[in-house]
BANU-391255 format. One record per residue (C-alpha): residue in three letters; x, y, z; residue number from 0. Coordinates in steps of 0.05 Angstrom, whole numbers, plus 5000, padded with zeros to 4 digits. Example, Ala and Ser with C-alpha at 12.3 -4.5 7.8 and 13.67 -1.06 7.14 Angstrom:
2
+------+------+------+------+-----+
| type |   c1 |   c2 |   c3 | seq |
+------+------+------+------+-----+
|  ala | 5246 | 4910 | 5156 |   0 |
|  ser | 5273 | 4979 | 5143 |   1 |
+------+------+------+------+-----+
% end
This chain:
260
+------+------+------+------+-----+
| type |   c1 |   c2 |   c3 | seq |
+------+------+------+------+-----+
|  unk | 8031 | 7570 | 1143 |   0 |
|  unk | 7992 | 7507 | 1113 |   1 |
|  unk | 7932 | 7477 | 1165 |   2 |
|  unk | 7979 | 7421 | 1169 |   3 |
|  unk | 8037 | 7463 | 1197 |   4 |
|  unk | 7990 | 7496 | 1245 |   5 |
|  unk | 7966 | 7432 | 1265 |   6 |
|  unk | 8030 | 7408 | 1282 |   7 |
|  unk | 8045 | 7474 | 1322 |   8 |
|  unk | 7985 | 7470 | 1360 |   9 |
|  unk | 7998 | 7402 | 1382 |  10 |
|  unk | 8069 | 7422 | 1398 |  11 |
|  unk | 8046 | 7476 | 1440 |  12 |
|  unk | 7996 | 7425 | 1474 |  13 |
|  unk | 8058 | 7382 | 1494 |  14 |
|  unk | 8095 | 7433 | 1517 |  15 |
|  unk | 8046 | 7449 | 1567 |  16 |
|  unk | 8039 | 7377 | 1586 |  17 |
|  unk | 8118 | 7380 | 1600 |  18 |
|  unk | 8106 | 7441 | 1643 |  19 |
|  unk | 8047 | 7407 | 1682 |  20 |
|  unk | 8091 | 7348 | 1689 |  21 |
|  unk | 8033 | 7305 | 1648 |  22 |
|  unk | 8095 | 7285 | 1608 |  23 |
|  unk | 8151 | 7259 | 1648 |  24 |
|  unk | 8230 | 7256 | 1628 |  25 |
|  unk | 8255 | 7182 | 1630 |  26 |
|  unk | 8300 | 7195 | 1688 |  27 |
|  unk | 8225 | 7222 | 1727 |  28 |
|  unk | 8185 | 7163 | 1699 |  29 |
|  unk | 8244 | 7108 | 1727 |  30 |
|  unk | 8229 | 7142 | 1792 |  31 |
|  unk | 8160 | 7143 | 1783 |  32 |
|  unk | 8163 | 7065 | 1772 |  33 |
|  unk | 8219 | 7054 | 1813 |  34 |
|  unk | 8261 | 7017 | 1756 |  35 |
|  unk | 8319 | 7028 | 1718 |  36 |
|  unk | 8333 | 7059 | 1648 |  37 |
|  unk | 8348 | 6995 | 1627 |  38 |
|  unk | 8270 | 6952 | 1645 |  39 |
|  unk | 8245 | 7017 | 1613 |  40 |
|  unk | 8277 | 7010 | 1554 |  41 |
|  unk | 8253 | 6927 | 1546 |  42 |
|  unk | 8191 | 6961 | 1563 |  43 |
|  unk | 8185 | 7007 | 1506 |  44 |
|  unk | 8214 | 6949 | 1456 |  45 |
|  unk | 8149 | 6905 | 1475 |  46 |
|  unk | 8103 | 6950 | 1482 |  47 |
|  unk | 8084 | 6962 | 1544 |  48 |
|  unk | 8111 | 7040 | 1547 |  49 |
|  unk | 8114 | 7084 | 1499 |  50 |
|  unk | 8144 | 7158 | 1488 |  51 |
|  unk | 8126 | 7223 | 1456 |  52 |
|  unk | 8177 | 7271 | 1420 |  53 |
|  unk | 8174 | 7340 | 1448 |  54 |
|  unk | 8230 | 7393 | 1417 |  55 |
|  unk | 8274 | 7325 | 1402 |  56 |
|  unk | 8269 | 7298 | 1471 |  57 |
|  unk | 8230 | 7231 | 1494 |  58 |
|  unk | 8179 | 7240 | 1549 |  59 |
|  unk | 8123 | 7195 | 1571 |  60 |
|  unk | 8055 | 7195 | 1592 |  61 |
|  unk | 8059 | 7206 | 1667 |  62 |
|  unk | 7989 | 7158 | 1670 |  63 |
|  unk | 8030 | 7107 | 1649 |  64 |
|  unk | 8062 | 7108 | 1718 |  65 |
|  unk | 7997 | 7133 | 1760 |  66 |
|  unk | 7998 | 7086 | 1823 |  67 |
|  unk | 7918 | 7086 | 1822 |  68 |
|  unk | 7925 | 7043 | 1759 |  69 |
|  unk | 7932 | 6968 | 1751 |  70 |
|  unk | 7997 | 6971 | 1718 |  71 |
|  unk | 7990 | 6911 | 1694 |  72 |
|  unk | 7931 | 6909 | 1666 |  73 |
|  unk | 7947 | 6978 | 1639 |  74 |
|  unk | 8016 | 6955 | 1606 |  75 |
|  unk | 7973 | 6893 | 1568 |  76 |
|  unk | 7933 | 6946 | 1545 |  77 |
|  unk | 7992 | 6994 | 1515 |  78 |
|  unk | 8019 | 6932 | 1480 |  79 |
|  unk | 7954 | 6918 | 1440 |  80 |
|  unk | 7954 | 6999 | 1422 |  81 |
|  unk | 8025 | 6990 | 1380 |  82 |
|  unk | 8001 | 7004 | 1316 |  83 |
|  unk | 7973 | 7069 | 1334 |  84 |
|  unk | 8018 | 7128 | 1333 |  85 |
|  unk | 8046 | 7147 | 1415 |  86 |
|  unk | 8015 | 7209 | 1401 |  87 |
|  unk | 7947 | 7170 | 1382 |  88 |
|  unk | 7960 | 7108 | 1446 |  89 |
|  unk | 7957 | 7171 | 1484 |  90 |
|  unk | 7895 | 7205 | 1472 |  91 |
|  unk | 7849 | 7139 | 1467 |  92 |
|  unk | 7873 | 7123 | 1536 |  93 |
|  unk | 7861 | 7186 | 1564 |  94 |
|  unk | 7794 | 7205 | 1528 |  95 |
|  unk | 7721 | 7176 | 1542 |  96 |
|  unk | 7699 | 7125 | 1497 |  97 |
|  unk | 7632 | 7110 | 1484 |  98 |
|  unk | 7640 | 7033 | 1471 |  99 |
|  unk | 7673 | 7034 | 1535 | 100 |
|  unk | 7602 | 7063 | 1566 | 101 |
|  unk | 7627 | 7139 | 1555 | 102 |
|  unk | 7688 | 7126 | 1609 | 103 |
|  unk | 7765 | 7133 | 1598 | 104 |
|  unk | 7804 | 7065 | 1579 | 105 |
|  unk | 7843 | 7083 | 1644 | 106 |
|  unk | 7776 | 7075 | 1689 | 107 |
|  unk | 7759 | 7015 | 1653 | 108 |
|  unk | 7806 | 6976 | 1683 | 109 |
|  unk | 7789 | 6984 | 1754 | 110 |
|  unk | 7741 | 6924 | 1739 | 111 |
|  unk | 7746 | 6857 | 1712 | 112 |
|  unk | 7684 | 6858 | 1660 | 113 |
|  unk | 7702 | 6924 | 1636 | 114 |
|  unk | 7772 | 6907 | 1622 | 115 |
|  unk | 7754 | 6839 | 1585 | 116 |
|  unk | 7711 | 6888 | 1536 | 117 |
|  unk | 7771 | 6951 | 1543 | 118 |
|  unk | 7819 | 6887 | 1510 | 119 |
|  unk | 7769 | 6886 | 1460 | 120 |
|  unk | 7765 | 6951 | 1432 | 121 |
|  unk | 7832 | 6960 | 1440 | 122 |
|  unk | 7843 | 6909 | 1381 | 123 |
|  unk | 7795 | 6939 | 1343 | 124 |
|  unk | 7822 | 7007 | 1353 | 125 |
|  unk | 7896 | 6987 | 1339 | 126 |
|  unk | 7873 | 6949 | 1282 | 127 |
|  unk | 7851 | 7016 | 1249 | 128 |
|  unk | 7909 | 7042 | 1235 | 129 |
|  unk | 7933 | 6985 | 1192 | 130 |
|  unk | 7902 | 6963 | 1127 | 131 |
|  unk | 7927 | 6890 | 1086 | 132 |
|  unk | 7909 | 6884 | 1016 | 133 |
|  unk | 7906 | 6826 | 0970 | 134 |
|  unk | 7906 | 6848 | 0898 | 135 |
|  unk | 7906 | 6803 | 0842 | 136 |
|  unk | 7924 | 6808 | 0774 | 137 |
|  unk | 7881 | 6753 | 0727 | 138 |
|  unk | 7929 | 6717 | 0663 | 139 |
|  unk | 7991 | 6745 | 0640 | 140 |
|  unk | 8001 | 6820 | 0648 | 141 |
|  unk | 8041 | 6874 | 0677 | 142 |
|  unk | 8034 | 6902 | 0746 | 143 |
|  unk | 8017 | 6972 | 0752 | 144 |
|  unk | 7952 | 6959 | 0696 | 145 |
|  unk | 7905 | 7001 | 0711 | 146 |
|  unk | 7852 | 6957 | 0743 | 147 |
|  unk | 7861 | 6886 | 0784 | 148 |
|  unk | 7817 | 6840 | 0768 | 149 |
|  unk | 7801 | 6836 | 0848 | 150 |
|  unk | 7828 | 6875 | 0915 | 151 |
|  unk | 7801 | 6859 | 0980 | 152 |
|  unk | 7825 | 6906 | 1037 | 153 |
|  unk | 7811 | 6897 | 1117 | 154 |
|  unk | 7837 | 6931 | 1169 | 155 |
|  unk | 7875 | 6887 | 1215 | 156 |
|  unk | 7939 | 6884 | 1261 | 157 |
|  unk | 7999 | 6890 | 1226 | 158 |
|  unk | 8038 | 6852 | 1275 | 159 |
|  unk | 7992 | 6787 | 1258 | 160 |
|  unk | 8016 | 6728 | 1209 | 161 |
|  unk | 8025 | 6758 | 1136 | 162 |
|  unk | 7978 | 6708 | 1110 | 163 |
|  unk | 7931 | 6706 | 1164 | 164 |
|  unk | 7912 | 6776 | 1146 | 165 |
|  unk | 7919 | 6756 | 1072 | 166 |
|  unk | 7861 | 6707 | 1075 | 167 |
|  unk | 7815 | 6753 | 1132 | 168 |
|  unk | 7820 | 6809 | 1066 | 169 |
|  unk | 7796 | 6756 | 1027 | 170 |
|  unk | 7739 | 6729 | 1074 | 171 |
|  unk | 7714 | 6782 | 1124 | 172 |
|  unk | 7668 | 6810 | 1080 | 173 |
|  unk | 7693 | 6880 | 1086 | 174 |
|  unk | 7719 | 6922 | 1023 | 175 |
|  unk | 7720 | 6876 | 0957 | 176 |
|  unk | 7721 | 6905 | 0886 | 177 |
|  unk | 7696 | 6890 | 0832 | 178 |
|  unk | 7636 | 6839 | 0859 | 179 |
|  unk | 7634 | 6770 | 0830 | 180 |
|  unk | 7632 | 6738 | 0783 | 181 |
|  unk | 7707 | 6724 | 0766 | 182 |
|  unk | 7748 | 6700 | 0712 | 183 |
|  unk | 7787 | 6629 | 0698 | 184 |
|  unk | 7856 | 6634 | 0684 | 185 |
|  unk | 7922 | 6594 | 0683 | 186 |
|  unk | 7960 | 6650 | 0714 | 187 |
|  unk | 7951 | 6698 | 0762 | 188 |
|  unk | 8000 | 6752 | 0799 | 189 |
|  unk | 7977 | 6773 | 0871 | 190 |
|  unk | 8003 | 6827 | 0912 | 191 |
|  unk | 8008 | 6825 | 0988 | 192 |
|  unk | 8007 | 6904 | 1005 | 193 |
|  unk | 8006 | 6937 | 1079 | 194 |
|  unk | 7992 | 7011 | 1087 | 195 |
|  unk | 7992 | 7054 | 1151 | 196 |
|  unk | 7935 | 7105 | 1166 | 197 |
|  unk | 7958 | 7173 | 1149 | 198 |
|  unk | 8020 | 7150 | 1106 | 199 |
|  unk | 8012 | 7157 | 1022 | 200 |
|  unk | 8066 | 7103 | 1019 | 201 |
|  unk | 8054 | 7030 | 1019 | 202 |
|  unk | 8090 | 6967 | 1036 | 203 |
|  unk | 8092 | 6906 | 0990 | 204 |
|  unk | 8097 | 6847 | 1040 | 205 |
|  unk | 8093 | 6790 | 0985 | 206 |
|  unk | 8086 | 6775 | 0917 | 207 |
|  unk | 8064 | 6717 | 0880 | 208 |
|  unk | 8069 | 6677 | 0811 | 209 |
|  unk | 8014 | 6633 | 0806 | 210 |
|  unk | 8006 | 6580 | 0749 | 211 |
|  unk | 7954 | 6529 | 0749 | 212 |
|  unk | 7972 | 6458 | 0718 | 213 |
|  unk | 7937 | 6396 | 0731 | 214 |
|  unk | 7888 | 6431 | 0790 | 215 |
|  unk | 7954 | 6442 | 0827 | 216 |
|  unk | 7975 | 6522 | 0832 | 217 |
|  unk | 8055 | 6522 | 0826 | 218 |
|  unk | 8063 | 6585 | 0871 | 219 |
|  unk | 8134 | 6625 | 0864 | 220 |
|  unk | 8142 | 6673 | 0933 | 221 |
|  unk | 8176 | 6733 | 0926 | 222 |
|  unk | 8182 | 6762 | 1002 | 223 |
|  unk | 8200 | 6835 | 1018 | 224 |
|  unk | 8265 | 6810 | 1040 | 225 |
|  unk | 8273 | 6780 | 0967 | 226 |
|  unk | 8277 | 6711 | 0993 | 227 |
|  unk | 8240 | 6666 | 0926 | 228 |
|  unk | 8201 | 6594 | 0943 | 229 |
|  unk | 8167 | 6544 | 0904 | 230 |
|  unk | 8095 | 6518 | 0937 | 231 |
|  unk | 8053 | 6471 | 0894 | 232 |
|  unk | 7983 | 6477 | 0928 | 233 |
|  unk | 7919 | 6432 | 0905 | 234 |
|  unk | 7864 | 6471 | 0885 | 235 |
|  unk | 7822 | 6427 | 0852 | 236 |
|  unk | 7741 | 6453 | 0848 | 237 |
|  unk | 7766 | 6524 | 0844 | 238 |
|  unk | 7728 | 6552 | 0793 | 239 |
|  unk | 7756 | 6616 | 0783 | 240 |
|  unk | 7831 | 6657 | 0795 | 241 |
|  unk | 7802 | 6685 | 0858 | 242 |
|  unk | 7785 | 6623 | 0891 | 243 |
|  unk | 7847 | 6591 | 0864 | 244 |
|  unk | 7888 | 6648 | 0904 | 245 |
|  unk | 7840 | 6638 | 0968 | 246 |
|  unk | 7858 | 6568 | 0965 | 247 |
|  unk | 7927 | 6583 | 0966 | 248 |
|  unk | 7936 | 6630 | 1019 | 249 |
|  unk | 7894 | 6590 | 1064 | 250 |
|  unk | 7947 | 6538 | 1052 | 251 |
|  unk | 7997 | 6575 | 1075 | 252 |
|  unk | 7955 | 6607 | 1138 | 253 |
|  unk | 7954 | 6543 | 1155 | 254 |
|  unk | 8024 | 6509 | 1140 | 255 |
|  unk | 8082 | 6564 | 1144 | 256 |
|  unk | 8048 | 6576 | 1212 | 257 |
|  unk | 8078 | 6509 | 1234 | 258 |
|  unk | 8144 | 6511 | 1218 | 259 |
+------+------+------+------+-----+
% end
């Protein structure tokens, strides 16, 4: 047996034992826990605002989720901002001390107003963990795949935020950049838009672009993951190099395709 198979069985054994202890409830138990139907628990799993955890191929969920000591909502506002963790993960951060939280539980933290203004707080920053957005561009004419970009910037944000919102906070938070300035000029540049998931080798390409500078005007041909194609022209005049001529762009489009 690998460590990761025994990992997996230990945690399988763990659940199990929550199952027994009732710390994991079937759906028809949590419903009557809440005192709703299948169906609100079902709208609330598709926002957020519950979640489940696989045991033996059946659903359960976390009986704190329907503890009647809890602000439930305050508690469901907090499940929503956890999405991008794994249930698994949601579950553990909310039932586990935290230190930034002042070494209490996410679930005491919202007995009081202060503590749950800062709880919503970490909370993003914890969710936004577990998703990384990178901007990688490709200086001139060349192939993708070469073996070095001529820049990648990489921050962890929330996948569920605006594609090029977190395009442009890779590019100016500060966080992981490579290789350091200075950069090149060029007439054409290629940029990938890439998303990857903590804990998953795979990536997914969210957008590509075809940049070509004429004039101080980048002629920018979108290529979507659902293989939709557009034509933006975007001034970029005082850009004096590829990577500030990309910036440029996507801050154009943080700004305008977020008002259509």
């Amino acid at each position: 047996m690998t460590f990761r198979e025994e990992i997996h069985r230990q945690a399988q054994t763990a659940r199990r034992e929550m199952v027994r202890t009732k710390q994991l409830l079937t759906l028809n138990e949590f419903c009557e826990r809440l005192g709703v139907g299948g169906r609100r628990v079902a709208q609330m799993v598709a926002v957020g605002s519950a979640f489940s955890i696989a045991v033996d191929g059946v659903e359960y969920f976390p009986s704190l989720l329907a503890d009647p000591c809890v602000d439930r909502k305050r508690l469901q506002s907090i499940c929503r901002i956890l999405v991008p963790a794994p249930p698994a993960c949601r579950l553990d951060y909310l039932s586990s001390k935290q230190g930034n939280l002042g070494d209490v539980t996410p679930l005491e933290a919202l007995a009081d107003e202060k503590n749950y203004r800062w709880l919503r707080e970490m909370a993003h920053a914890w969710a936004a963990e577990w998703s990384r957005t990178s901007v990688q561009i490709y200086a001139g004419l060349c192939e993708l795949g070469e073996p070095e970009p001529t820049y990648v910037a990489v921050c962890e944000t929330d996948p569920r935020a605006d594609l090029w919102r977190r395009a442009l906070e890779a590019m100016e938070s500060g966080g992981y950049i490579t290789p350091p300035s200075p950069y090149p000029s060029a007439g054409a540049a290629t940029v990938l838009v890439v998303r990857r998931e903590a804990g998953d080798s795979n990536h997914v390409e969210e957008a590509r672009l075809d940049v070509s500078i004429v004039d101080k005007v980048a002629r920018v041909l979108i290529h979507t993951r659902d293989l939709r194609q557009e034509l933006e022209e975007v001034p970029v005049a005082g850009a004096d190099n590829i990577v500030e001529v990309v910036r440029l762009v996507v801050a154009a489009f943080s700004r305008v395709k977020n008002t259509r």
